[in-house]
Backbone as CSV, one residue per row, in Angstrom:
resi,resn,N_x,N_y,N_z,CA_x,CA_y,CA_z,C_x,C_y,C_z
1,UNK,0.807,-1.213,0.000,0.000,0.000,0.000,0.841,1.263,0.000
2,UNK,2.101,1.262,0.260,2.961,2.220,0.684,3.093,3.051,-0.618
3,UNK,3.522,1.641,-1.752,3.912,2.338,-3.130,2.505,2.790,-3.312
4,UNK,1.177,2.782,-3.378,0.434,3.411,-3.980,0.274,4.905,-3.732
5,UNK,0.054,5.448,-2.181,0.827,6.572,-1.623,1.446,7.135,-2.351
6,UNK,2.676,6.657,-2.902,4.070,7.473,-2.822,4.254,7.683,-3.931
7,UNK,3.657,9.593,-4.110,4.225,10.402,-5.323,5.210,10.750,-5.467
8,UNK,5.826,10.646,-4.825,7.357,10.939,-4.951,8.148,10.117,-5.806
9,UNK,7.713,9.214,-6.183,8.249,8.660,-7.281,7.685,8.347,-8.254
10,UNK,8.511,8.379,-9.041,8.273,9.072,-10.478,6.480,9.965,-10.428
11,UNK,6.408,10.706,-10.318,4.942,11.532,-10.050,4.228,11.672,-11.729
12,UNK,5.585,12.193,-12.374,4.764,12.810,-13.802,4.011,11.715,-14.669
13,UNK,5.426,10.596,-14.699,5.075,9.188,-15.275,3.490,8.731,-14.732
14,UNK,3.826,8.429,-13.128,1.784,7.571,-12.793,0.757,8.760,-13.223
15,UNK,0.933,9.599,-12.666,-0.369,10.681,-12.813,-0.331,10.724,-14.029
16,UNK,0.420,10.786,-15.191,-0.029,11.184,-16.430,-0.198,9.565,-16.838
17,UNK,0.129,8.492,-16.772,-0.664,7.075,-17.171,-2.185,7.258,-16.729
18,UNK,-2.120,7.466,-15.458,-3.380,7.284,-14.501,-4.350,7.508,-15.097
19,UNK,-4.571,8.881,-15.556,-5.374,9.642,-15.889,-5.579,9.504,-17.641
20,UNK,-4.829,9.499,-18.530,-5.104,9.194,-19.745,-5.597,7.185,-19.374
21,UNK,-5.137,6.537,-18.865,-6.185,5.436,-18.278,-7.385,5.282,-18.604
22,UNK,-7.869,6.548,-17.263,-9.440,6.726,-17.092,-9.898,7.392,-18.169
23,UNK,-9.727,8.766,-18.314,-9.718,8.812,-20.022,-10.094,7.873,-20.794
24,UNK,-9.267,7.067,-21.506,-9.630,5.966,-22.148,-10.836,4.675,-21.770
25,UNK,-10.514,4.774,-20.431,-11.784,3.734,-19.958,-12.991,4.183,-20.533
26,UNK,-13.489,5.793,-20.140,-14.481,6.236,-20.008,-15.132,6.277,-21.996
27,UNK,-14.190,6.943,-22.388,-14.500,6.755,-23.965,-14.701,4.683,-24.643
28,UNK,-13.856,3.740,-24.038,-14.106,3.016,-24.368,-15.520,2.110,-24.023
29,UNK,-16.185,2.688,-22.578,-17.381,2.479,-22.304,-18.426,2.901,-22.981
30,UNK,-18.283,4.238,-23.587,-19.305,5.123,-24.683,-19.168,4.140,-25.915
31,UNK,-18.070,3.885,-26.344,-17.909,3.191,-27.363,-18.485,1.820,-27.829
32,UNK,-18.867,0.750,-26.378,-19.837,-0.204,-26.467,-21.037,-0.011,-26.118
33,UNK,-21.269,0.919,-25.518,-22.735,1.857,-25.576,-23.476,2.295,-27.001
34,UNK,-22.740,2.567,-27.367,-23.048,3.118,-28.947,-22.767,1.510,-30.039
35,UNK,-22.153,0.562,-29.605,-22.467,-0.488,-30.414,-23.553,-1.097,-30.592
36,UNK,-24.687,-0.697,-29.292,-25.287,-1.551,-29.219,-26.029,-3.128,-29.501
37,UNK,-24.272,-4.041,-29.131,-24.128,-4.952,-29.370,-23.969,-5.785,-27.718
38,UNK,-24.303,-4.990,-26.842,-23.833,-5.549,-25.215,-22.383,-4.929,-24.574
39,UNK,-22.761,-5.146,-23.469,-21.602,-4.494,-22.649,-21.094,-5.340,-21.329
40,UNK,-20.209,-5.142,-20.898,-19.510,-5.660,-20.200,-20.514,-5.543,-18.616
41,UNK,-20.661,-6.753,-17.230,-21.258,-6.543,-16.835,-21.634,-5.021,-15.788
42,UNK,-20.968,-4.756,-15.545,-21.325,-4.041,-14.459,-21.586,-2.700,-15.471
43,UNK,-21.492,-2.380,-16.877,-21.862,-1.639,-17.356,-23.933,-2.070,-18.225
44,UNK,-24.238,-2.998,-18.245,-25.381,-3.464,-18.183,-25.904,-3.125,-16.829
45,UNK,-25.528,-3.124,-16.009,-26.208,-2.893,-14.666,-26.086,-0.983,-14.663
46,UNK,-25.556,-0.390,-15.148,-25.213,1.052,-15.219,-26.424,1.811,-15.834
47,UNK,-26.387,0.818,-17.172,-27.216,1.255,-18.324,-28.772,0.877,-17.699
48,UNK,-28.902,0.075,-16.861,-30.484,-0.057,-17.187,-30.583,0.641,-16.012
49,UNK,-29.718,0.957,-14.803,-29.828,1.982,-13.335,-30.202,3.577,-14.149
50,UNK,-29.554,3.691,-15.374,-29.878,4.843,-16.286,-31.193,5.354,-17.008
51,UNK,-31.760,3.809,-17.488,-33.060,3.720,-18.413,-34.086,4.014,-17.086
52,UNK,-33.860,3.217,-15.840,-35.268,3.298,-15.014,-35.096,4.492,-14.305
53,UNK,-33.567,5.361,-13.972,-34.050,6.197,-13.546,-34.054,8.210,-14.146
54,UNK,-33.899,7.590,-15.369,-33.683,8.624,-15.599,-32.283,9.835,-16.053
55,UNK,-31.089,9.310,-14.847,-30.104,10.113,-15.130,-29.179,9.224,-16.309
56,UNK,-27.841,10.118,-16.356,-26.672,9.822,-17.607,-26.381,8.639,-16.914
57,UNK,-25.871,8.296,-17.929,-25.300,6.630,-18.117,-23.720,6.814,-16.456
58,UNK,-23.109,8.600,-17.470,-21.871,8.445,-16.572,-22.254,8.956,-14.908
59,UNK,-23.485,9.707,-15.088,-24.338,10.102,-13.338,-24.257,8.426,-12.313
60,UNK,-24.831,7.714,-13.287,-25.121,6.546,-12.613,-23.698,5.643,-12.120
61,UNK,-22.837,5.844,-13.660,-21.409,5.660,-12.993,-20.602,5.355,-11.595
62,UNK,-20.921,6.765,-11.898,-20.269,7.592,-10.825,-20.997,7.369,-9.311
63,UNK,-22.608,7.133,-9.577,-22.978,6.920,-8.433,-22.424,5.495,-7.814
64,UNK,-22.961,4.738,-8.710,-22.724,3.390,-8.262,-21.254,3.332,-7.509
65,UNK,-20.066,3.933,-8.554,-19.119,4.029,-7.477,-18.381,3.998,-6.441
66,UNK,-19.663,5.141,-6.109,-19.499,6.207,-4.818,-20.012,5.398,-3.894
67,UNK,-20.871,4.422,-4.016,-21.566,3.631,-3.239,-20.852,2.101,-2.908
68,UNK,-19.899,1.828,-3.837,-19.227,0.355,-3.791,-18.041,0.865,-2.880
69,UNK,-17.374,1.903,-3.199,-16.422,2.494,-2.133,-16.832,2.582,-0.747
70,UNK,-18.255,3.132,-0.447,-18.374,3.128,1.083,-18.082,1.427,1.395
71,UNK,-18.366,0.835,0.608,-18.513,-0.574,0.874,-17.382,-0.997,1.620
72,UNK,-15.876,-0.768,1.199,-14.477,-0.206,1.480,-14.382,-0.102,2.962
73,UNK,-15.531,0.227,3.624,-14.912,0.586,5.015,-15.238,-0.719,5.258
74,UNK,-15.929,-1.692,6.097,-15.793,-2.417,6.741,-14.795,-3.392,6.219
75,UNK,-14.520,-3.439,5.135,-13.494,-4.416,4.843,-11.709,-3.970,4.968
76,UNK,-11.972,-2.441,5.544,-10.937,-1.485,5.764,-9.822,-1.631,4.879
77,UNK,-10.353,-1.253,3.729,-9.259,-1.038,2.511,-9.130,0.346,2.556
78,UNK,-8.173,0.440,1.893,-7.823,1.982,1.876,-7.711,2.538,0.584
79,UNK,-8.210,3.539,0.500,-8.606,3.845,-1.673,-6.953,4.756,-1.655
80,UNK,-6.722,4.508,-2.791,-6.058,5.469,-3.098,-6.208,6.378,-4.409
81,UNK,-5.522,7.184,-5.224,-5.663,8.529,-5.443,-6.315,7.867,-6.871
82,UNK,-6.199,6.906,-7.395,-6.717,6.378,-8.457,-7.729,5.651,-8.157
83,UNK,-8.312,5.158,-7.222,-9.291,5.012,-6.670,-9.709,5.792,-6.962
84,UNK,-9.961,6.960,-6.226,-11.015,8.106,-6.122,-11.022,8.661,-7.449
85,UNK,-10.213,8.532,-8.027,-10.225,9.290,-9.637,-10.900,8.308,-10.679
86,UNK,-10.581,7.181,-10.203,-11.492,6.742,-11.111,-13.407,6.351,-10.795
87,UNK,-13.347,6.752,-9.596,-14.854,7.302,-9.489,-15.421,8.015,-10.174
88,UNK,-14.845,9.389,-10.579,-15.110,10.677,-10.685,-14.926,10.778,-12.352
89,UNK,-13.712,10.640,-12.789,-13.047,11.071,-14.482,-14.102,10.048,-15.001
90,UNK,-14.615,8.398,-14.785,-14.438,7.680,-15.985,-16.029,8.184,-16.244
91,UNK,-16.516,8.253,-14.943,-18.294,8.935,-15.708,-18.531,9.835,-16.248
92,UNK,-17.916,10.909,-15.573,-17.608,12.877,-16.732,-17.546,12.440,-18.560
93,UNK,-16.154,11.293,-18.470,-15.441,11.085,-19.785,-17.227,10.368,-20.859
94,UNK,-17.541,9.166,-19.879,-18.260,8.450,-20.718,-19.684,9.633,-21.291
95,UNK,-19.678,10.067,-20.694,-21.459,11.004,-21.050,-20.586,12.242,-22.071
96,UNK,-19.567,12.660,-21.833,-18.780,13.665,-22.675,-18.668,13.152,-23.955
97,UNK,-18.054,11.739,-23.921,-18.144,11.022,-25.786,-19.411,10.517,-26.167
98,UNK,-20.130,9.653,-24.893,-21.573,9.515,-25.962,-22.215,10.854,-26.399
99,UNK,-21.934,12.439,-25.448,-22.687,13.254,-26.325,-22.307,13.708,-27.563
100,UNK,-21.105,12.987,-28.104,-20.260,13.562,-29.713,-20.509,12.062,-30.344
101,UNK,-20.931,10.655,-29.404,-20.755,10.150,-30.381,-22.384,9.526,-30.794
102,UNK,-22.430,9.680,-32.121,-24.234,9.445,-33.105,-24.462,8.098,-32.248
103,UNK,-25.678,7.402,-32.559,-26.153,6.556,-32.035,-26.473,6.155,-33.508
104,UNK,-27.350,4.941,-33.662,-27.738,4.037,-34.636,-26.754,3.750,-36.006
105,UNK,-25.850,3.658,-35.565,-25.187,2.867,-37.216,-25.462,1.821,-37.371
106,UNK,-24.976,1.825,-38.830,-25.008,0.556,-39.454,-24.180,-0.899,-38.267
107,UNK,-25.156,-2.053,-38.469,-24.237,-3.087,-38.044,-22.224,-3.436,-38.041
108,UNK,-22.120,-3.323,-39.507,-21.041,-3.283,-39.462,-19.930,-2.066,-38.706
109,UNK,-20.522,-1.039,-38.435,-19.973,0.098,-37.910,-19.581,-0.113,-36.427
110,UNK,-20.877,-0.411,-36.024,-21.181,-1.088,-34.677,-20.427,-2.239,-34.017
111,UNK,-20.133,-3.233,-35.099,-19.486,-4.194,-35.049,-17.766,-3.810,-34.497
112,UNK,-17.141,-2.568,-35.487,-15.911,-2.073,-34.915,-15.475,-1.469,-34.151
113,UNK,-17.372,-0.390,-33.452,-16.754,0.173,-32.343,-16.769,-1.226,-31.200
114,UNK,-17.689,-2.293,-31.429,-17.495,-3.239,-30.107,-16.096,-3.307,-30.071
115,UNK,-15.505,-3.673,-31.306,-13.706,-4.261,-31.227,-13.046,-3.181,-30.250
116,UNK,-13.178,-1.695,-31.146,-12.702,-0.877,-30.707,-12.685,-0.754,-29.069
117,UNK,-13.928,-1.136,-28.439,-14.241,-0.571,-27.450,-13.599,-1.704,-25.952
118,UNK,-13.390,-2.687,-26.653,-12.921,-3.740,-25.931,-11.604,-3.688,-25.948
119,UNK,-10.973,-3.586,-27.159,-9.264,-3.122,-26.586,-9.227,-2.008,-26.133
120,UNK,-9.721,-1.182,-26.175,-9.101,0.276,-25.590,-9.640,-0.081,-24.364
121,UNK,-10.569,-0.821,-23.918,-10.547,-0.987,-22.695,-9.621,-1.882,-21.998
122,UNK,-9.190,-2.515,-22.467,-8.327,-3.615,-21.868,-6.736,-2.729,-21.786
123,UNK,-6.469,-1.897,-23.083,-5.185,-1.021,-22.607,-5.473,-0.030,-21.724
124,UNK,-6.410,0.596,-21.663,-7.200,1.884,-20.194,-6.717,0.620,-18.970
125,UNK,-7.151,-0.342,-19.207,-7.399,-0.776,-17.772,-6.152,-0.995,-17.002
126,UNK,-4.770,-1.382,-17.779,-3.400,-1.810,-17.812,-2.910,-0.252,-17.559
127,UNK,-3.429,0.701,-18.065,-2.690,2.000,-17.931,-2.746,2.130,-16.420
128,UNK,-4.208,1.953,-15.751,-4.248,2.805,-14.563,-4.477,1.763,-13.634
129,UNK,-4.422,0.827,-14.146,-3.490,-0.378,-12.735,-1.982,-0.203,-12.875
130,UNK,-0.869,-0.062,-13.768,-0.095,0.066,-13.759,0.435,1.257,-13.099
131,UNK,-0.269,2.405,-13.078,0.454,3.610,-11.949,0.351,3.337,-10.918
132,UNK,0.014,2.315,-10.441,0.360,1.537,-8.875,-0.389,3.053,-8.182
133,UNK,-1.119,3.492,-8.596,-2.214,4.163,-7.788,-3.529,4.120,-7.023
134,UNK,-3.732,2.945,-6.724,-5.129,2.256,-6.254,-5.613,1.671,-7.742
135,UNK,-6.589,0.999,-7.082,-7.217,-0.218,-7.932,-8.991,0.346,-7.962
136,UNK,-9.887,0.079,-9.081,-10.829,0.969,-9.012,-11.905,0.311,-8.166
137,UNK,-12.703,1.132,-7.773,-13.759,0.645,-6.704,-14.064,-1.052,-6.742
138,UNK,-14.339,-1.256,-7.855,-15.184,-2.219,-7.854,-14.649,-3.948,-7.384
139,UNK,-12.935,-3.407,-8.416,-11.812,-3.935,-8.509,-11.554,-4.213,-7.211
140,UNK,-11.207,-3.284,-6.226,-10.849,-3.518,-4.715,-11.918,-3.833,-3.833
141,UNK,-13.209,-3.827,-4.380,-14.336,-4.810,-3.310,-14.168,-6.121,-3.355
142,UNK,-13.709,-6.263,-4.498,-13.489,-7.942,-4.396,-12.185,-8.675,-4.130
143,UNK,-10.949,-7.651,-4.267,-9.703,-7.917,-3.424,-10.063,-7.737,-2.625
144,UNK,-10.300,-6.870,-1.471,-10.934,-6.666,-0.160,-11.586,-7.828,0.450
145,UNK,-12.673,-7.923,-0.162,-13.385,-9.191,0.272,-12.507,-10.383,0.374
146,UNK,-11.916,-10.616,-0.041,-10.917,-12.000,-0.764,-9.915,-11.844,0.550
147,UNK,-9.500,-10.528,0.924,-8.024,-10.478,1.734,-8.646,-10.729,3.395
148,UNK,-10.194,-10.201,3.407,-10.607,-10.591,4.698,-11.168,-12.012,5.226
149,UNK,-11.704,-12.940,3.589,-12.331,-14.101,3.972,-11.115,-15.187,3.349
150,UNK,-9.955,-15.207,3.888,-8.452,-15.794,3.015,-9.095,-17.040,2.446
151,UNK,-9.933,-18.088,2.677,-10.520,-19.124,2.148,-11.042,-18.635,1.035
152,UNK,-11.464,-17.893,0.214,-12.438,-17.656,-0.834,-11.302,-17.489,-1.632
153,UNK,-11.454,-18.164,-3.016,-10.744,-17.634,-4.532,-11.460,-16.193,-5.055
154,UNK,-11.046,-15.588,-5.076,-10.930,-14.737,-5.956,-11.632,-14.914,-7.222
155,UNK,-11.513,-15.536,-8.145,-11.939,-16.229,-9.306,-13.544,-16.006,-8.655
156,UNK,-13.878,-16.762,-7.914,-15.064,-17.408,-7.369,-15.892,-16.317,-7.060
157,UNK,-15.221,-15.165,-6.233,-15.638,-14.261,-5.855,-16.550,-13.085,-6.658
158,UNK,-15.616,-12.936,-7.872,-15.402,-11.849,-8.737,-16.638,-12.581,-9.445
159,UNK,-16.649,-13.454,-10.107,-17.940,-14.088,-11.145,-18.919,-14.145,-10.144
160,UNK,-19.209,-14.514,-8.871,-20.272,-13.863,-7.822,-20.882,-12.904,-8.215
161,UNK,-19.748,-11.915,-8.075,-20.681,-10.119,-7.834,-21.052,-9.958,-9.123
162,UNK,-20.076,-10.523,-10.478,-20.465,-10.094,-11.727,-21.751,-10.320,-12.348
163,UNK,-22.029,-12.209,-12.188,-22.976,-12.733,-12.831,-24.488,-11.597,-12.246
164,UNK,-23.953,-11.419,-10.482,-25.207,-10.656,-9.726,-25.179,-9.371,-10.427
165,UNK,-24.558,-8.643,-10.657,-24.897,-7.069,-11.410,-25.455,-7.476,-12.693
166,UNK,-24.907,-8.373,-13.584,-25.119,-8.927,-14.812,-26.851,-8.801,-14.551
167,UNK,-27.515,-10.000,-14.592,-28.537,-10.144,-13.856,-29.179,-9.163,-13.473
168,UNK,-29.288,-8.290,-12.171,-29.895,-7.238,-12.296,-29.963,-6.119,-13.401
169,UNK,-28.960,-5.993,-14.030,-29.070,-4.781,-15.092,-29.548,-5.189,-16.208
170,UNK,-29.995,-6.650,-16.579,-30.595,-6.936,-17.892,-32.177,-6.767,-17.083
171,UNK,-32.156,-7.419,-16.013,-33.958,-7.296,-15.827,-34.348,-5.725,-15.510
172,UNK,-33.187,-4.425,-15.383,-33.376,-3.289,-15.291,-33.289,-2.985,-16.858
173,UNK,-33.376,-3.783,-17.566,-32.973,-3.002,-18.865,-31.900,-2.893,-20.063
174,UNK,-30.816,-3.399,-19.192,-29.397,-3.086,-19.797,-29.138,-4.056,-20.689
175,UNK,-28.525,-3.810,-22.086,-28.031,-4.229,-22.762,-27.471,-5.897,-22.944
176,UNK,-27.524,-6.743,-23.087,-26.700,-7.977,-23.084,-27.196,-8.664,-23.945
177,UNK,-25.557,-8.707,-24.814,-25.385,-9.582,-26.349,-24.445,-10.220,-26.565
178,UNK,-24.102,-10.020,-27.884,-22.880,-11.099,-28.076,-21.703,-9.855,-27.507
179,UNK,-21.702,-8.330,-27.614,-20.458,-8.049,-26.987,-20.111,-8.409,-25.190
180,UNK,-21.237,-8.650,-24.880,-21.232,-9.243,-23.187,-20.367,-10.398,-23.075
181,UNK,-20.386,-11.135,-23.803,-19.710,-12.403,-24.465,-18.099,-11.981,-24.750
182,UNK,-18.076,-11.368,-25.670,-16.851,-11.241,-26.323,-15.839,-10.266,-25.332
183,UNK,-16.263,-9.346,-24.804,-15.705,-8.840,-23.580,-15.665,-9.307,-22.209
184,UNK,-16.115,-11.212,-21.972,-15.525,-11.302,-20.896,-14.548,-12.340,-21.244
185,UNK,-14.384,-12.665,-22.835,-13.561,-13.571,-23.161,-12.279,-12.855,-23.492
186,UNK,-12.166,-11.544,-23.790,-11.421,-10.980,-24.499,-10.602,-10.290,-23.301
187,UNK,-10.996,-9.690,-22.504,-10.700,-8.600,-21.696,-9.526,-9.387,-20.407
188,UNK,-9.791,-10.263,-20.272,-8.419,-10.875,-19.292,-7.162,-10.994,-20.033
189,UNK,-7.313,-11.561,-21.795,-5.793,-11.459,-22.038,-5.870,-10.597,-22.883
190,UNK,-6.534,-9.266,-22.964,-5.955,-8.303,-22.885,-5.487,-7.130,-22.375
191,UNK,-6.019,-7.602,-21.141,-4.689,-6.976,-19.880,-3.804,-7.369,-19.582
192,UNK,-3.707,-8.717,-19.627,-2.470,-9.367,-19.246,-1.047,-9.178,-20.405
193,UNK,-1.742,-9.100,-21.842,-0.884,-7.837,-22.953,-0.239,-6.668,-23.069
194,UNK,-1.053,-6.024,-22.001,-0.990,-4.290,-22.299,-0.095,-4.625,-20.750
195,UNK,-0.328,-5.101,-19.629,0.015,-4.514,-18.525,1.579,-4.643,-18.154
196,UNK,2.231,-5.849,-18.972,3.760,-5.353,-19.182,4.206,-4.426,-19.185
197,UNK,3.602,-4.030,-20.709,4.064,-2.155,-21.289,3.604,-1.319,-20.262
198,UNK,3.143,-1.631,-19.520,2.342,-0.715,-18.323,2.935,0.007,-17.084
199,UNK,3.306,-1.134,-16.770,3.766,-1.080,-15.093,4.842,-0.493,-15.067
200,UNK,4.827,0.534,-13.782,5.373,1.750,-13.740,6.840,0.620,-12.697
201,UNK,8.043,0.445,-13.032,8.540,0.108,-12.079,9.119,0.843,-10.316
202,UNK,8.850,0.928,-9.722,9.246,2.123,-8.676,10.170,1.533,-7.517
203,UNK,11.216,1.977,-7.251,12.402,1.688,-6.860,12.210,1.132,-5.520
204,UNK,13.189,0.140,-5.011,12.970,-0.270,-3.481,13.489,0.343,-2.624
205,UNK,12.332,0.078,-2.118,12.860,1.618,-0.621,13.557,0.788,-0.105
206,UNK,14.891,1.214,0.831,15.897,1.027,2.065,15.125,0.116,3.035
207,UNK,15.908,-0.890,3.426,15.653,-1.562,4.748,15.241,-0.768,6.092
208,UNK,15.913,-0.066,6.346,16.075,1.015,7.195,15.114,2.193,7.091
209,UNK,13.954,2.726,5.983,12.818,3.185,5.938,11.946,2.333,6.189
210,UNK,11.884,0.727,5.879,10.790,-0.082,6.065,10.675,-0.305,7.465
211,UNK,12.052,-0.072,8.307,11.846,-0.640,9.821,11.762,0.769,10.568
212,UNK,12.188,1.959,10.239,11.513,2.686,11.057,10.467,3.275,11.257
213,UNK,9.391,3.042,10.262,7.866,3.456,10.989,7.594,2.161,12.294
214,UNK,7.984,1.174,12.106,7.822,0.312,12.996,7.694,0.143,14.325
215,UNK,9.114,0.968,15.020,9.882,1.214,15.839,9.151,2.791,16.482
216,UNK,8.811,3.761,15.462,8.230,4.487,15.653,6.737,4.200,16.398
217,UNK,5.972,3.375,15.458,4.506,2.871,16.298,4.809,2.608,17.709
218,UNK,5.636,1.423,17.285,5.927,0.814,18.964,5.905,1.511,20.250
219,UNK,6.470,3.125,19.655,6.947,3.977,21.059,5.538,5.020,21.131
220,UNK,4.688,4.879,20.427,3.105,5.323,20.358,2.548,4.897,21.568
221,UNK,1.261,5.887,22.182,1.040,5.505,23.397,-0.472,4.731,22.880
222,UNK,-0.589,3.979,23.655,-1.832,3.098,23.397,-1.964,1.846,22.109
């Protein structure tokens, strides 16, 4: 957790990955929005939280978010700065390109923004895990969960919450097709592609910084 903290190294490098990241996330979400060919789950659950109630696709975003993060406390994770940014940037971004980008094309059109919209998401996603800046809400409810119940896979966990948002956002409405499909087949190895080129390496701190906050607590009263 320390390295996620610590701007002090290399600062220009993470913050400027970080953020062209979310950037990219947010446009690549508009981008299977506008295929209307299906979307990835927790963006089916976005879209139909959108249709029943009314607000932007990226309002709802952002809410949902804001709401999986409180989740964060009892499992006492700690967000960090990409965390919170990616609350905030990827919903602004997504309602900013669906309002430039047309709706109803042709199939085949549609067909390339799905492509489109699935790699650029899979390199967004490698960008702003790689600035070792926090992990995004949704991302760290289910590490979280995983680090407090050590028996549970991960694997197990994650297709839990997914199939459950999945599920609710089609009977709310949301989208699910063959790109629902193709983006949960596609999207693991292509992060595991991009996130090489990604990862910010950041230098090892001194023995002797790791042991003196330690030593420091210790002499803390209580």
């Amino acid at each position: 957790m320390s390295d996620i903290g610590n701007l002090l190294q290399r600062p220009v490098r993470r913050l400027t990955q970080l953020y062209a990241g979310l950037v990219l996330y947010g446009a690549s979400m508009a981008l299977m929005v506008r295929s209307e060919l299906g979307l990835d789950p927790w963006d089916v659950f976005h879209q139909g939280l959108s249709r029943r109630t009314g607000l932007s696709f990226g309002t709802v975003t952002i809410a949902v978010g804001a709401l999986v993060l409180l989740l964060w406390i009892p499992l006492r994770q700690r967000p960090g700065l990409g965390t919170v940014s990616n609350v905030l940037v990827i919903g602004l971004v997504v309602d900013a390109t669906l309002a430039l980008l047309p709706g109803g094309a042709p199939l085949p059109a549609r067909a390339a923004l799905l492509v489109a919209g699935i790699v650029t998401n899979g390199a967004a996603t490698a960008l702003y895990l790689g600035a070792r800046l926090g992990p995004g809400p949704r991302d760290g409810l289910m590490t979280g969960y995983v680090a407090r119940r050590p028996g549970r896979s991960i694997r197990l966990v994650r297709t839990v919450i997914e199939v459950t948002v999945l599920a609710l956002g089609w009977l709310l409405g949301g989208t699910v097709g063959v790109g629902t499909v193709a983006y949960a087949l596609a999207i693991g190895p292509l992060v595991q592609l991009f996130l090489p080129r990604c990862a910010v390496t950041l230098p090892a701190r001194p023995a002797t910084d790791r042991v003196a906050p330690v030593a420091v607590r210790r002499g803390q009263p209580g």
